[in-house]
C-alpha positions as a Markdown table, in Angstrom:
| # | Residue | x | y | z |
|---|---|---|---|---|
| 1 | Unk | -4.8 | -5.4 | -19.9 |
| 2 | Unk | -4.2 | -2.8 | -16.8 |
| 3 | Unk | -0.9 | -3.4 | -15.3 |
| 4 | Unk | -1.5 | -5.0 | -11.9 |
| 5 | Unk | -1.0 | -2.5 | -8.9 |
| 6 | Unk | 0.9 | -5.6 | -7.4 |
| 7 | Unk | 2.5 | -9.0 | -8.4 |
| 8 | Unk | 4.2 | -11.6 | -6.8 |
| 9 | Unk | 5.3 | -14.5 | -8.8 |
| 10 | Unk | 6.1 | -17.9 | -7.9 |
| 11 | Unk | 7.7 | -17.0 | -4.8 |
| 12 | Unk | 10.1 | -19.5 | -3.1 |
| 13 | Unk | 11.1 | -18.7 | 0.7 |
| 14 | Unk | 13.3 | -21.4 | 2.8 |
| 15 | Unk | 14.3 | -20.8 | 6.9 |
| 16 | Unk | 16.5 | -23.0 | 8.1 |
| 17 | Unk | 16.2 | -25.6 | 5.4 |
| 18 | Unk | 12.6 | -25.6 | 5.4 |
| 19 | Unk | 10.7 | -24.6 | 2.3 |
| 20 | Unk | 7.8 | -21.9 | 3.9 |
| 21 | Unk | 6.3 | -21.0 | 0.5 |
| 22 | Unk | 6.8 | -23.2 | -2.7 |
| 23 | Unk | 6.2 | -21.4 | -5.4 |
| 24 | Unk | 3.3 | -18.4 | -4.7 |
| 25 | Unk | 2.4 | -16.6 | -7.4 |
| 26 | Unk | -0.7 | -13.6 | -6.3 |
| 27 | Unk | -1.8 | -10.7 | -8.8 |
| 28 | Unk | -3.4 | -7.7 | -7.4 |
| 29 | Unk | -5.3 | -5.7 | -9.5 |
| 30 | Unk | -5.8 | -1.9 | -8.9 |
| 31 | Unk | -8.6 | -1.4 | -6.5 |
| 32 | Unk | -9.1 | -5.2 | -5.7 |
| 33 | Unk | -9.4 | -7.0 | -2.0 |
| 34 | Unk | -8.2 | -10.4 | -1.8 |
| 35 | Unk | -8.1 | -12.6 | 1.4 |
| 36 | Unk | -5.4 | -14.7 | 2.2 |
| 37 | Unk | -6.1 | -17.9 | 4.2 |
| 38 | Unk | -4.8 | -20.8 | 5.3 |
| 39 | Unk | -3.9 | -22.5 | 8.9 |
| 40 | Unk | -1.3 | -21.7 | 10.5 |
| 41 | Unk | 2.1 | -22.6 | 9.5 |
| 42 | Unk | 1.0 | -22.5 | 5.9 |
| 43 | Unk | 2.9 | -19.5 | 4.9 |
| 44 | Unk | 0.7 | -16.4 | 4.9 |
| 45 | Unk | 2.6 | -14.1 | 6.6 |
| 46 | Unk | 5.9 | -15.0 | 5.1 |
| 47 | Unk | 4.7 | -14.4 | 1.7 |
| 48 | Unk | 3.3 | -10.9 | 2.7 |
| 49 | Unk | 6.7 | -10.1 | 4.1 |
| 50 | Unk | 8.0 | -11.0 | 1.0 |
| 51 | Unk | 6.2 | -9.3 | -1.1 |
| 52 | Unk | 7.3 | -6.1 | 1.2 |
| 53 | Unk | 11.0 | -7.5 | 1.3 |
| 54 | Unk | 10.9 | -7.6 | 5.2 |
| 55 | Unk | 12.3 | -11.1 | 4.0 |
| 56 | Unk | 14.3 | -11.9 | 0.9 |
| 57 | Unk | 12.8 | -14.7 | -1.3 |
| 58 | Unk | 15.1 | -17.0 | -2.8 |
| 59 | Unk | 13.4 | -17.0 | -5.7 |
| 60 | Unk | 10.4 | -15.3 | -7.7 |
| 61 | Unk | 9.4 | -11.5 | -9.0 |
| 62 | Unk | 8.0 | -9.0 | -6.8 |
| 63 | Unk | 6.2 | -5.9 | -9.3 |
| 64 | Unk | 4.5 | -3.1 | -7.6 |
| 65 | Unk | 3.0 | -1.0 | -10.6 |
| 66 | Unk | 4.3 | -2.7 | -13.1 |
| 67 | Unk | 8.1 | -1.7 | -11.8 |
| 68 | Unk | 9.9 | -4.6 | -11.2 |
| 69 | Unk | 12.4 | -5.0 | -7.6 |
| 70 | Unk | 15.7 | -6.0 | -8.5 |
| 71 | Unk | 17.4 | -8.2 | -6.3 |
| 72 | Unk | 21.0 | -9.4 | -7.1 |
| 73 | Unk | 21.4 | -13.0 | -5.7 |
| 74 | Unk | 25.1 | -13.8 | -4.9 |
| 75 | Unk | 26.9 | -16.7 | -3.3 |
| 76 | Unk | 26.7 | -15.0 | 0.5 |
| 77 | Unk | 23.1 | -13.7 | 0.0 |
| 78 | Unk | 21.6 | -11.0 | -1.8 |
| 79 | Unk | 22.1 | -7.2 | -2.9 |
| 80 | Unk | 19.3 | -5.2 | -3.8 |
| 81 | Unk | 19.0 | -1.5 | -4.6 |
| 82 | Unk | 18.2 | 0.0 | -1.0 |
| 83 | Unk | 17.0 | 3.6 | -2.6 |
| 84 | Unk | 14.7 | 1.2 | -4.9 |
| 85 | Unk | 13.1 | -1.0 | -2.2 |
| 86 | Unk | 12.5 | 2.4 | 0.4 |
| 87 | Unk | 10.8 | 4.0 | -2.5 |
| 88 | Unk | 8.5 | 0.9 | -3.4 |
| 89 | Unk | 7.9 | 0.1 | 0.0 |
| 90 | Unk | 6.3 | 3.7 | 0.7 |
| 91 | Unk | 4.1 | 2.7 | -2.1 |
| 92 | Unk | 3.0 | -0.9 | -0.2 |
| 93 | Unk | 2.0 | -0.4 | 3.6 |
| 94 | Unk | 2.1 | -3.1 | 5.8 |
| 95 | Unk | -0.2 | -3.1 | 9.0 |
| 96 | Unk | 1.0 | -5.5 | 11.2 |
| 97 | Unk | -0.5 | -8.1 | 13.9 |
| 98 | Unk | 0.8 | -6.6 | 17.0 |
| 99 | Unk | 1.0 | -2.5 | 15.9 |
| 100 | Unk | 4.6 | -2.0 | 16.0 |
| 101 | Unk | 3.4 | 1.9 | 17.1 |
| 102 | Unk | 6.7 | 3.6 | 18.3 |
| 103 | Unk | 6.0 | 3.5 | 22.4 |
| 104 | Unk | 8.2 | 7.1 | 22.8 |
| 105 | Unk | 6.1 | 9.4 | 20.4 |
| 106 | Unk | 2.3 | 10.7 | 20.4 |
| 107 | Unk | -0.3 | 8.8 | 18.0 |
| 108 | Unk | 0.2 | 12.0 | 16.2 |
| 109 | Unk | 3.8 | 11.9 | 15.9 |
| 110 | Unk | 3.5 | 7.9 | 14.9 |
| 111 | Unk | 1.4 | 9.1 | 11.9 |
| 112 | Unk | 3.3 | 11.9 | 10.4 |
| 113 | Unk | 6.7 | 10.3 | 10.7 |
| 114 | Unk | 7.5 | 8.5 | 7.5 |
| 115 | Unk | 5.7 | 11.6 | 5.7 |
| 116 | Unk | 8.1 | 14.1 | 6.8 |
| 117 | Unk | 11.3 | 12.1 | 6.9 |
| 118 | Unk | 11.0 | 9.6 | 3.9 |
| 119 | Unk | 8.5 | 11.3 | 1.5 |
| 120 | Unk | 9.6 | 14.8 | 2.9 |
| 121 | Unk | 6.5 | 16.7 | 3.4 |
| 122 | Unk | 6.5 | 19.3 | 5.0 |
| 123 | Unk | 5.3 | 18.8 | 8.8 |
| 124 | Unk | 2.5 | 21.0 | 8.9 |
| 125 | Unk | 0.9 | 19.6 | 6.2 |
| 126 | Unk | 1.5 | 16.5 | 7.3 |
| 127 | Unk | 0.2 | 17.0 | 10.3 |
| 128 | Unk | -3.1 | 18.4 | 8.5 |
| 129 | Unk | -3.3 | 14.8 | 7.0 |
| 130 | Unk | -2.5 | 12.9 | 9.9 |
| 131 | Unk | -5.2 | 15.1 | 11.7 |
| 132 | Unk | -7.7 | 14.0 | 8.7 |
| 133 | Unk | -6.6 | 10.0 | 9.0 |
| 134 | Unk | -7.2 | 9.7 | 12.5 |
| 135 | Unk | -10.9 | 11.5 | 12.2 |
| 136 | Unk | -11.6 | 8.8 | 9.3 |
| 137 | Unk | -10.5 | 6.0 | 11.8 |
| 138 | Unk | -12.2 | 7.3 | 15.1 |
| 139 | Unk | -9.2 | 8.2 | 16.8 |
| 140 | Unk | -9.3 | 12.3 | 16.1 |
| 141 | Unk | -9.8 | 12.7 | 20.0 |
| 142 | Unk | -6.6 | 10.4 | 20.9 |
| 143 | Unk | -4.2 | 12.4 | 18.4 |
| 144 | Unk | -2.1 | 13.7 | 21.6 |
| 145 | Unk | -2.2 | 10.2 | 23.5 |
| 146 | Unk | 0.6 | 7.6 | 24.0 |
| 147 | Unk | 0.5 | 3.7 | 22.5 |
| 148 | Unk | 0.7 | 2.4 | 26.3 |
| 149 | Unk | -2.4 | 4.8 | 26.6 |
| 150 | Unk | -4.5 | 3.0 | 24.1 |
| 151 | Unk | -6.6 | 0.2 | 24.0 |
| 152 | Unk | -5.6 | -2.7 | 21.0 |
| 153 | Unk | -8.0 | -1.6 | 18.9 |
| 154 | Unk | -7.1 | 2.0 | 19.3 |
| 155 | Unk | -3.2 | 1.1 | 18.7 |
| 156 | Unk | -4.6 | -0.7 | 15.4 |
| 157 | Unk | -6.8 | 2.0 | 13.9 |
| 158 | Unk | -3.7 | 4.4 | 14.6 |
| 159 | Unk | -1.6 | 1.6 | 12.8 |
| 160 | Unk | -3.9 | 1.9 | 10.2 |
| 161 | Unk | -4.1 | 6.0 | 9.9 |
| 162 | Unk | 0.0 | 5.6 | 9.6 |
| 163 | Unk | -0.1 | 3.5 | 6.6 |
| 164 | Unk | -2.8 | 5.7 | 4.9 |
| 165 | Unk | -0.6 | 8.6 | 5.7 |
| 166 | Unk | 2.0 | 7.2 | 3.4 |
| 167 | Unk | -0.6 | 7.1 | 0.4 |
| 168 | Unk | 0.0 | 3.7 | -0.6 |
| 169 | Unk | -1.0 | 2.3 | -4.0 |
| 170 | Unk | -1.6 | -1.3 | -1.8 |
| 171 | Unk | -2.1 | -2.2 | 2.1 |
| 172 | Unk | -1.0 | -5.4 | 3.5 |
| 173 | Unk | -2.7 | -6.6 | 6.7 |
| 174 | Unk | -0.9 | -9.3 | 8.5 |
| 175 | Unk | -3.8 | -11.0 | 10.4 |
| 176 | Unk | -4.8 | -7.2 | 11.9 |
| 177 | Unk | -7.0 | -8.8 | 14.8 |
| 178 | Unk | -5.1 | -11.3 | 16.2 |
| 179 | Unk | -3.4 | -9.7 | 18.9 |
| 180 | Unk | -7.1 | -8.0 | 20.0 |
| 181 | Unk | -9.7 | -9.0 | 22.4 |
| 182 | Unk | -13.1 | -10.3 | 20.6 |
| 183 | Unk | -14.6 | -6.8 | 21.4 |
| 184 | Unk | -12.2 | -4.9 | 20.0 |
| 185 | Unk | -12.3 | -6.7 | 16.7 |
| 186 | Unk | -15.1 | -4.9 | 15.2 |
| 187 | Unk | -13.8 | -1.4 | 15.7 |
| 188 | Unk | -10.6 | -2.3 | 13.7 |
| 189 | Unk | -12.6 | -4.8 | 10.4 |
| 190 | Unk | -15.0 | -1.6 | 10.6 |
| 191 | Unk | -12.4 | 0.6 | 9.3 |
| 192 | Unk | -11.1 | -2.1 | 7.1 |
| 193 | Unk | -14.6 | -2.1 | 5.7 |
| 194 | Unk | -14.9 | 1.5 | 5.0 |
| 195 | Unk | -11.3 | 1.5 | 2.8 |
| 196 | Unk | -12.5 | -1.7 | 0.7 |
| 197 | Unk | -15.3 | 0.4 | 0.2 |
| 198 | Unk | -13.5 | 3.1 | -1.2 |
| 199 | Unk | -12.1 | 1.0 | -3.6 |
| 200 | Unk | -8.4 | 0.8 | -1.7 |
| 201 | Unk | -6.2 | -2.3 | -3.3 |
| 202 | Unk | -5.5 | -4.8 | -0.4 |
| 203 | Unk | -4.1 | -8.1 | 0.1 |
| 204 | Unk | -6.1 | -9.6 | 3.6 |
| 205 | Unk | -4.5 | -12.2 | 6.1 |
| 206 | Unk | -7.4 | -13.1 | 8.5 |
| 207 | Unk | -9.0 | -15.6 | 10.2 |
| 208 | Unk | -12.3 | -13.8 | 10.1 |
| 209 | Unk | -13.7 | -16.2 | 7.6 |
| 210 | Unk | -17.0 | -14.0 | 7.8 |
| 211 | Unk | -15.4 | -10.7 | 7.1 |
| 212 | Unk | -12.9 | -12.2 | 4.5 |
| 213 | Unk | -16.0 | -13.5 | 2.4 |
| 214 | Unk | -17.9 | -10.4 | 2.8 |
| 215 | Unk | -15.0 | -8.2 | 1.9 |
| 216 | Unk | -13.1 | -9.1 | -0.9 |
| 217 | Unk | -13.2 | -9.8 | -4.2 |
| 218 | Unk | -10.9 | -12.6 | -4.3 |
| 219 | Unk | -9.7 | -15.5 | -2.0 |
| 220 | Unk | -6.2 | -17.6 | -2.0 |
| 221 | Unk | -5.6 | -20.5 | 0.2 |
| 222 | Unk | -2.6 | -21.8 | 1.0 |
| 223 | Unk | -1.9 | -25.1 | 2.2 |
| 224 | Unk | 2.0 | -26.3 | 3.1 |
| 225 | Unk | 3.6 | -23.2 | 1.2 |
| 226 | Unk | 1.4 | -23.8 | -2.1 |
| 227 | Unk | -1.9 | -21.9 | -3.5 |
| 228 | Unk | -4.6 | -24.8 | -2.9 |
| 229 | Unk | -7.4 | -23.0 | -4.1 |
| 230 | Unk | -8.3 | -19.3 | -5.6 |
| 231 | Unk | -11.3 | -17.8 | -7.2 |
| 232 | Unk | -13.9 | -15.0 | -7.3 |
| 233 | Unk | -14.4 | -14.8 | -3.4 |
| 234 | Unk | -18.4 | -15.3 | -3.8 |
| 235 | Unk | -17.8 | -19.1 | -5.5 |
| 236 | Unk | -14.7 | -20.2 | -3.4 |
| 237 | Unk | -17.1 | -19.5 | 0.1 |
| 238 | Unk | -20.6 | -21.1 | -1.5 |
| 239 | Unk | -18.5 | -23.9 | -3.1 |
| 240 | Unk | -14.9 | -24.5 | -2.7 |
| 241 | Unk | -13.3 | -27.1 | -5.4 |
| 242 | Unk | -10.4 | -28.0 | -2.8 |
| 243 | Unk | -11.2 | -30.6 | 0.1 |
| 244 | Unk | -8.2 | -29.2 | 1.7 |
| 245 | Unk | -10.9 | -25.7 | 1.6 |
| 246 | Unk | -14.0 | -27.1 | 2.1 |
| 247 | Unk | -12.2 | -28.9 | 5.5 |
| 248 | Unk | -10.8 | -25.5 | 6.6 |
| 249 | Unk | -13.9 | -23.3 | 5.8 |
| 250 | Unk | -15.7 | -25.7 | 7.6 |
| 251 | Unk | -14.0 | -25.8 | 11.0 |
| 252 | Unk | -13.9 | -21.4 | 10.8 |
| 253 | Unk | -17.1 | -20.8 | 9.5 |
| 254 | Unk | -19.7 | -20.0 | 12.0 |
């Protein structure tokens, strides 16, 4: 078989004595969308940010391409190799609920950052890309603009053009239309559309049960830290095994 273009296995993650995720395990194969639901609480942003170590799990096996992160657990915390986890993590972007665009530089300069300084390409090539990214997202005419000068669904499609920029092998979107007015939401799951469509490998938090059954080929559910229910995306929408699913689907389904 192909080796997946992202695994996380049984995945254990605790705050403050409580036990967020119990044990997730998620493959990712290479060019494959899968939508992550559950209600609130249940762990589906924790377990993205682990999989990005933006948290440390206590337990569990992160692979991105096969290459496995090494994590040293000791008696005070953890050690992992810093070098490792940068270069893995400019292979896995992350698109977060509220943009996280730096306020101080141009949508331009947001975008070409990372490419210059981590992957060290050479700005005016960067640049050329960044250019390209923001005319695939609808935002070529807002290149020179500020984040305060944007509208939310602006700030997310340039959000979206910096990930891109990096190249990654797999996207993460951590609910990406929370934080937007209801008009706004269809500007920013339009451009999500378009990179499922190109065959991009992503792992989906939403609660746009609508867009998460027509987009991706796959579905997990969590419930209380724990996959509930996951299948073919198609079967888990018409007929979900879990009454846990079939409760939730119900009350988000319109």
């Amino acid at each position: 078989m192909d080796t997946p273009a992202l695994e996380a296995l049984d995945i254990h993650k605790s705050f403050l004595g409580h036990e967020v995720l119990r044990g997730v395990s998620v493959r990712a194969r290479d060019g494959e969308v899968i939508a992550i639901l559950g209600s609130s609480g249940s762990g589906k942003s924790t377990f993205l940010r682990c999989v990005n170590f933006l948290e440390v799990p206590e337990s569990g096996t992160v692979r991105v391409g096969g290459e496995e992160v090494r994590v040293r657990r000791k008696r005070n915390g953890y050690a992992f190799d810093q070098k490792q986890i940068n270069r893995l993590r400019a292979r896995v972007g992350f698109v977060f609920q509220s943009f996280n665009l730096w306020p101080h530089r141009s949508v331009l300069d947001n975008i070409v950052e990372a490419p210059v300084h981590v992957r060290r390409i050479p700005r005016p090539e960067a640049v050329a890309r960044a250019e390209s990214l923001l005319e695939k997202v609808g935002m070529a005419d807002r290149r020179d603009l500020y984040p305060n000068q944007l509208s939310g669904g602006q700030q997310q499609r340039a959000a979206i053009a910096r990930a891109l920029a990096m190249d990654p092998d797999v996207i993460l979107f951590d609910e990406p239309t929370s934080a937007l007015d209801p008009e706004l939401v269809g500007e920013v799951l339009g451009v999500i559309r378009r990179l499922a469509e190109e065959g991009r490998t992503m792992l989906i938090v939403t609660h746009e049960m609508g867009f998460a059954r027509e987009v991706s080929d796959r579905t997990v559910f969590l419930h209380q830290g724990r996959v509930e229910e996951e299948g073919e995306s198609s079967e888990v929408f018409a007929g979900p095994a879990s009454d846990r699913m079939r409760r939730f689907l119900s009350g988000h389904l319109t």
